[in-house]
C-alpha positions, 0 to 999 in steps of 0.5 A, spaced: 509 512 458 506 516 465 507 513 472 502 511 475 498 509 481 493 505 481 489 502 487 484 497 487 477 495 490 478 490 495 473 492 500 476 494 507 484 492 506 489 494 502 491 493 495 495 499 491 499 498 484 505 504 482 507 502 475 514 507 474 514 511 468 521 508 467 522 504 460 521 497 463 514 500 466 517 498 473 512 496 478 512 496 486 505 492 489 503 494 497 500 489 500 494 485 497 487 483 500 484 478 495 478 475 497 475 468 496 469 471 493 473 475 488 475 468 486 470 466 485 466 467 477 459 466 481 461 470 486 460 479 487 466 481 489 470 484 483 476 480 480 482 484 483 486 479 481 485 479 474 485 486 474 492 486 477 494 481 473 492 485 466 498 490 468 503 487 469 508 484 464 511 477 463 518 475 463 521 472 458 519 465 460 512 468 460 511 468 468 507 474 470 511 478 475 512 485 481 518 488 481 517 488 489 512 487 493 512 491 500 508 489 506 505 494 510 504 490 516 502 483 516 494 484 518 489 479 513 486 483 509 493 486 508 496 480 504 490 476 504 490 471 497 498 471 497 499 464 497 493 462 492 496 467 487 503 469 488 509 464 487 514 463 494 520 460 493 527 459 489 525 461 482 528 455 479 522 452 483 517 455 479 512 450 477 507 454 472 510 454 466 506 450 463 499 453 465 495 457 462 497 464 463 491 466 467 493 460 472 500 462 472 503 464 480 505 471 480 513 472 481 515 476 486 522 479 484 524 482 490 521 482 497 520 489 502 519 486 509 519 489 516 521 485 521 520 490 527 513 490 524 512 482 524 515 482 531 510 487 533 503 484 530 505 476 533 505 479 539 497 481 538 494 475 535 496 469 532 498 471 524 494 468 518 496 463 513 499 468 509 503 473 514 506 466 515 508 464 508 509 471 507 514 470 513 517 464 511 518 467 504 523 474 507 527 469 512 528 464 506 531 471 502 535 474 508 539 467 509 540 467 501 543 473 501 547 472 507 549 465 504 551 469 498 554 475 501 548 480 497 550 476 490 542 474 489 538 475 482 531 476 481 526 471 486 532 472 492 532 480 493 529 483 498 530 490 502 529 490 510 524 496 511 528 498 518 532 496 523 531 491 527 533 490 534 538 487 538 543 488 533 539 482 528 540 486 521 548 489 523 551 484 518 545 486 513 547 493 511 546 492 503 539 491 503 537 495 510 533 501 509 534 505 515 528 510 518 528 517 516 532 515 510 531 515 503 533 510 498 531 509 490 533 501 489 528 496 486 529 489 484 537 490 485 538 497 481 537 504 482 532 507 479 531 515 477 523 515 476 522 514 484 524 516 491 522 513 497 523 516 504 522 511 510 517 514 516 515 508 519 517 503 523 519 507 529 525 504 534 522 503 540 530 504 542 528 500 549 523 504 552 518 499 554 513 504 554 514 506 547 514 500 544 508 498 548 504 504 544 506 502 538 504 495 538 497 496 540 497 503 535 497 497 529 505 499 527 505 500 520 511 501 515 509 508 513 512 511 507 512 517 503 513 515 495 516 521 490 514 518 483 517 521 477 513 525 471 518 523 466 525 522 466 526 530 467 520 532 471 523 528 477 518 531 482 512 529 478 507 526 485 508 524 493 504 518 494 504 517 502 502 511 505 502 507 511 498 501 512 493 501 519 498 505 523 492 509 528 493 516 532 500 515 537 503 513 531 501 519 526 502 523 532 508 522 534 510 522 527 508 530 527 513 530 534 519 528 529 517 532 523 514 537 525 520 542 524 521 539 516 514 537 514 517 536 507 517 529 509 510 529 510 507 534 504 504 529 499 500 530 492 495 523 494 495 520 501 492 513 502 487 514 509 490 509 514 487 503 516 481 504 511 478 510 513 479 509 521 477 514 526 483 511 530 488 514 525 486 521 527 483 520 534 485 516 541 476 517 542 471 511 541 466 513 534 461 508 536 461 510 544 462 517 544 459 519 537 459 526 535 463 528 542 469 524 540 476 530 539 480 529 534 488 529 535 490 536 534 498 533 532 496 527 528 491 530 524 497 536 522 501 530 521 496 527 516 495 535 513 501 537 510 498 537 503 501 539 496 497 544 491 491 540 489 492 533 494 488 528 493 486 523 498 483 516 498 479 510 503 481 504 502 475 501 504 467 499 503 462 504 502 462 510 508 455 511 511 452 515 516 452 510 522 457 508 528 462 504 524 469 504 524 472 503 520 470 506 515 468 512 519 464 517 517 466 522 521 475 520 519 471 521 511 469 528 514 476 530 516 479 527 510 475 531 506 475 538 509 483 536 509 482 535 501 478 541 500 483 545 504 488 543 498 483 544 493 484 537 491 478 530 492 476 525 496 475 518 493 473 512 495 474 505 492 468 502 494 463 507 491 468 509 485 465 509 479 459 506 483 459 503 489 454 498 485 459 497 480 466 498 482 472 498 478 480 500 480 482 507 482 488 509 477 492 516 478 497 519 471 502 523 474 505 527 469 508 534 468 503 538 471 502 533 477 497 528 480 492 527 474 486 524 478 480 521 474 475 527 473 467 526 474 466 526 467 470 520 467 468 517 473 461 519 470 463 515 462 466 509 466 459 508 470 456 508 464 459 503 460 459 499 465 451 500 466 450 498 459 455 492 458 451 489 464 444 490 459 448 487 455 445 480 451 449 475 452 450 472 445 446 464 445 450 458 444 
């Protein structure tokens, strides 16, 4: 089976499916945005939870699960619905078993979390119930495998996405991934079918300056995913991703990259911060208007495309106005960067139809990053069209 990539309409937010091509069909979940509305049977916002939750497999004690979430950083509409949908706590804890499929909790079996990130975001405001959880969940898991000495099992596993400071992950080296690094372990094994090099969270490396930058530039991990076509092709795309990480962060990343771009190329690019104009720029959209400039070295940082590259906004539907995020001039520099690439920009809140939304899913294969064609798009539209015209039946 091809891997797959599949990002689901949630609004403004985040929430993105990779499901490997290995033969477990592993699956790697970033960041979760599920409104109450989407809850809701009598409400109008796509059941994302359900589309999630058909697919991904059971275990064997029928328990649907992730093989590793990873959170960007803990912004609300970046782990939004966690602890109403997702278990937290020691598996053998687990208390759904005897519900119906669709009340089961989802496992986590293994966390990716940032302390960096955590610590920077509670210094700009007070972290929402589910960060907190969440929070809760990646302090429970580091003591585990500190009690343990690494010796965990699903439900307990967790990577740590950098360092942290003051010396506060030396003891952890097994499960800390360090910046500018790349690692290939999920849920406890190696894994062929992807590589994932850490660009972000920056270390401030005791710069007061600095790290007062990165805390007001919304600090993101970022992340750059190669996922494999099949278990011979194992270049087959490079997925970019970064949470809301805004311009000093991307331009920064083009003062450390620059001379190894490699790092930044990428074949589909996850806008930052729901298509922002504060990703690619230090000016106010809504106060300046068309007299905002763009920040030559972040938009080079956000440029390095592949053949065909793809780029997609997270976010509601884009309109010329004065909104931000989505920005209608950010959607303006993505695309003239798409077509520079040859490729396509999408947005999940108009894909197929902004009056019909539907998940955004990409195949890679041989040949590439396979994106839904507009003949699709076109076919998707209108079966939802029809199946709305549909009777219900009485009874």
């Amino acid at each position: 089976m091809p891997s797959t990539i599949t990002f689901f309409p949630v609004d403004n937010g985040d929430m993105t499916l990779l499901k490997f091509g290995d033969a477990d069909a592993t699956t790697l979940l970033i960041d979760i945005n599920i409104r109450q509305d989407a809850d809701d049977p009598d409400g109008d916002a796509r059941d994302v939870a359900k589309d999630l939750r058909d697919r991904l497999k059971r275990d064997s004690n029928g328990r649907p699960y992730v093989d590793a979430f990873l959170l960007s950083h803990p912004d609300q509409d970046h782990c939004r619905g966690l602890e109403r949908h997702f278990y937290l706590g020691p598996l053998s804890d687990y208390p759904d078993d005897k519900k119906a499929d669709k009340d089961k909790k989802i496992v986590i079996r293994e966390i990716w979390s940032s302390p960096i990130v955590f610590r920077r975001a509670s210094k700009n405001h007070t972290l929402c119930s589910d960060a907190q959880k969440f929070n809760g969940e990646a302090r429970r898991r580091v003591k585990r495998n500190r009690d343990t000495g690494f010796a965990v099992g699903e439900g307990d596993r967790i990577q740590i996405m950098g360092e942290d400071v003051d010396g506060k992950t030396d003891d952890l080296g097994p499960i800390v991934r360090k910046v500018d690094t790349s690692f290939s372990t999920i849920n406890g094994k190696y894994s062929s079918y992807f590589s994932a090099y850490l660009l972000a969270p920056i270390d401030a490396e005791d710069n007061e300056e600095l790290e007062e930058c990165l805390e007001k530039n919304q600090s993101s991990v970022i992340m750059n995913i190669t996922l494999a076509a099949d278990a011979l092709h194992p270049d087959g795309a490079k997925f970019l991703t970064g949470g809301d990480a805004e311009v000093f962060i991307w331009n920064l990343q083009w003062q450390r990259h620059k001379d190894n771009k490699g790092v930044l190329e990428y074949d589909l690019l996850q806008t930052p911060h729901h298509c922002s104009w504060h990703s690619l720029s230090e000016d106010s959209w809504s106060d300046l208007g068309e007299k905002v400039k763009v920040d030559a070295d972040a938009r080079k940082a956000l440029s390095q495309t592949r053949g065909g590259a793809t780029i997609v906004a997270s976010c509601k539907p884009i309109k010329d106005d004065d909104s931000d995020p989505p920005c209608i001039r950010a959607k303006r520099e993505y695309v003239d960067i798409a077509n520079d690439a040859k490729g396509q920009f999408f947005c999940t809140g108009e894909y197929p139809n902004a009056d019909a939304v539907e998940p955004l899913e990409f195949t890679v294969s041989r040949q590439g990053l396979q994106a839904p064609s507009k003949k699709q798009a076109a076919a998707k539209l209108a079966a939802v069209v029809s199946s709305a015209r549909t009777p219900m039946p009485h009874g």
